[in-house]
N, C-alpha and C positions, 0 to 999 in steps of 0.2 A: 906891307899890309895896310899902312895909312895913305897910301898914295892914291890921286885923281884918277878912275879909270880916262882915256884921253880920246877913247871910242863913245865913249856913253854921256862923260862928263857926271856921273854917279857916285857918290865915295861908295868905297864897301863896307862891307858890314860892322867889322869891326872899329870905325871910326864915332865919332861923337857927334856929327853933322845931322840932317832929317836924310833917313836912312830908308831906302825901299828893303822889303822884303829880299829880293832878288836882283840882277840887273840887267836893265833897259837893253834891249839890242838896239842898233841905231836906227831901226827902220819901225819900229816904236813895237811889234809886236810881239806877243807874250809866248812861252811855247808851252808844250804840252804840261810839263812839270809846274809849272809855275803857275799856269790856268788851273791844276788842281789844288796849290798851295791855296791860290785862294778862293776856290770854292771850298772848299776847310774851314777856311775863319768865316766865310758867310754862316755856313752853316753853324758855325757856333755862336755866332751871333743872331741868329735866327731862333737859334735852342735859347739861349740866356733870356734874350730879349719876352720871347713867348713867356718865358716863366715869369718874368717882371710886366708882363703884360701893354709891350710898348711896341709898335708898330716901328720899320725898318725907318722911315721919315720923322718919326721922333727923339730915335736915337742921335739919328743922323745929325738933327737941330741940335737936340741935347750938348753933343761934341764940338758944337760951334765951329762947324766946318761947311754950313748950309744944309738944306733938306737931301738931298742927293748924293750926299755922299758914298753910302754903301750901295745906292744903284748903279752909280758910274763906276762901280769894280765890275759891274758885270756888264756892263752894257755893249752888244754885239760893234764891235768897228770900232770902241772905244774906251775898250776895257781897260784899267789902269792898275800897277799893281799895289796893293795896299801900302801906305810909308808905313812905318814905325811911329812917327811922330801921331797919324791919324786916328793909330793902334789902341794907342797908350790914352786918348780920349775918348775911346770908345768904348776901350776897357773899364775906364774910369764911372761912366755913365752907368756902365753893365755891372758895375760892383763886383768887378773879377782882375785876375794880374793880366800885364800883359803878355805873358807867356805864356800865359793858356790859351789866352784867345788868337795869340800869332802862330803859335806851334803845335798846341796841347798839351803842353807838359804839365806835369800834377807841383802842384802847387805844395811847398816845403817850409819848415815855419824858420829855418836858416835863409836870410838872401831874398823872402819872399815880398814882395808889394804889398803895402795896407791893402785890405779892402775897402771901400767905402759903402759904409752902412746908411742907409734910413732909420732918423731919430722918427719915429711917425706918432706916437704917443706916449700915454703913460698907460700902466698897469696894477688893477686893485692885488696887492698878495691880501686880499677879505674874502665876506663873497660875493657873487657878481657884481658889477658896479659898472657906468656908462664909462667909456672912454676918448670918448670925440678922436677914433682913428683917423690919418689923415689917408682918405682913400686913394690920394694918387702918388705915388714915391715920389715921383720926381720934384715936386715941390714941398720935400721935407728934409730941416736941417740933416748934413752926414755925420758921422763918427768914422774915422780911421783905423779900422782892427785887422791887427797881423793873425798868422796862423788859423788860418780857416781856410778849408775846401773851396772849391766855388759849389754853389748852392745859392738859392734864394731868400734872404737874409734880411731881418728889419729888426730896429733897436726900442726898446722901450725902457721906460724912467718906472720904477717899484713906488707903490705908493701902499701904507699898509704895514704889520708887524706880522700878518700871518705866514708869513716864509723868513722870517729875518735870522734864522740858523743858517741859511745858503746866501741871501739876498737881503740884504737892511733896507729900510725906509731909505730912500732916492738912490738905490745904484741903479746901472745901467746894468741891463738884461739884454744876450741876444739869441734871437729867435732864428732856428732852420725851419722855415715856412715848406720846405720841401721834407722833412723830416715830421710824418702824422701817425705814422706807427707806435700805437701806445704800448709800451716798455713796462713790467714794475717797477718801482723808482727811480723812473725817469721824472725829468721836472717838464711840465708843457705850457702853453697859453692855451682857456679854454673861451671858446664863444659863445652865449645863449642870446638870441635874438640879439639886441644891440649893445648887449654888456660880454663883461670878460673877466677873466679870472687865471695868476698864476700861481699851479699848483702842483703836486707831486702826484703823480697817478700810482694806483694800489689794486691790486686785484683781488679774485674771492670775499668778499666781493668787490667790480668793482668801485672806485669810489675816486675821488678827490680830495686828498688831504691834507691839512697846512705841516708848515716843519717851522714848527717855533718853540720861543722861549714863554709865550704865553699859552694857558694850559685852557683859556675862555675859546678860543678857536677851536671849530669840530669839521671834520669828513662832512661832504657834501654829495650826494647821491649822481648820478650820469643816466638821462636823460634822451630822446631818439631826439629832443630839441640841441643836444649838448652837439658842438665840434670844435676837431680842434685846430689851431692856427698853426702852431708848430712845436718843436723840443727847445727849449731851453738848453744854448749849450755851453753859452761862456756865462759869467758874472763880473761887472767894471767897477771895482769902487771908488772913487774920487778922494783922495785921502789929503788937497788939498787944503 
């Protein structure tokens, strides 16, 4: 199982080496199975990428494997098939395992890969308040978090007592930005022109309401100016 194929010169799969997907014939060409293997992971990297809002040559850089990367998997007379090693940088960049984006398999919180989060700002649990969001993920600190779906995912710091039953003053909060379906007591990040606010959404009416130990924080009305960013799904406290 560990052995050199001696036609291809490839380890197989189950080796520890940089590992293709599949393997090489000697006459370099890909066949039909394999051609669809990785149109698969393009395409989910194409899906991911879109929802992070990063074009195929940014990933590409991002992965420090040049601009080109994921072009030259498809490219006619030159197609190459994806390594493992490429995979697992790309995944990286995409904030997803590498199992999803090499196979599809759903993601298990036994055995599963950190994701890697964007720290992008912080968040008033008050009421609205500016938060100098950083608009491009890629150049904001990450965070590490296991047990999550893949989804589109950014981390914020709690600034504030009006949540601090679920959230205290400086935990780390993480946001499914693909998750905008407002819930009753579900917790969310909300946007009003260039400020924000995390809060527990309540219906009949609806409204915005703190969850705290202080009784001076009140329900805050919802707006056709109001959106929201996403659901609040984990809570990080630093017990440092």
């Amino acid at each position: 199982m560990y052995h050199t194929n001696t036609n291809t010169g490839y380890i197989p799969y189950m080796s520890t080496g940089h590992v293709p997907l599949s393997w090489l014939r000697a006459t370099g060409d890909i066949s039909p199975m394999e051609s669809l293997q990785t149109a698969e992971i393009i395409a989910r990297v194409k899906k991911r990428a879109e929802e992070l809002d990063l074009s195929m040559r940014k990933v590409s850089l991002l992965s420090g494997h040049g601009p080109d990367l994921v072009r030259d998997w498809t490219r006619p007379g030159k197609a190459v098939l994806p390594r493992l090693d490429s995979i697992q940088k790309i995944a990286h960049v995409l904030n997803v395992s590498a199992g999803w984006l090499a196979f599809g398999e759903k993601n298990s919180d036994a055995g599963q890969e950190p994701i890697q989060i964007p720290l992008i700002s912080w968040v008033a649990a008050s009421p609205f308040a500016e938060t100098g969001f950083i608009e491009h993920q890629a150049s904001a600190e990450r965070i590490s978090v296991h047990g999550l779906k893949p989804a589109a995912y950014f981390a914020l710091t709690v600034q504030g007592d009006s949540m601090n039953r679920v959230a205290p003053e400086g935990t780390t909060i993480i946001v499914n930005a693909s998750a905008k379906e407002l819930l009753p007591r579900k917790f969310y990040i909300f946007r009003k022109d260039e400020t924000a606010t995390f809060k527990r959404f309540m219906s009949n009416p609806d409204r915005l309401e703190p969850y705290s130990t202080n009784p001076q924080h009140e329900a805050m009305s919802i707006d056709a100016e109001t959106f929201v960013l996403g659901q609040v799904v984990r809570v990080i406290t630093d017990l440092s």
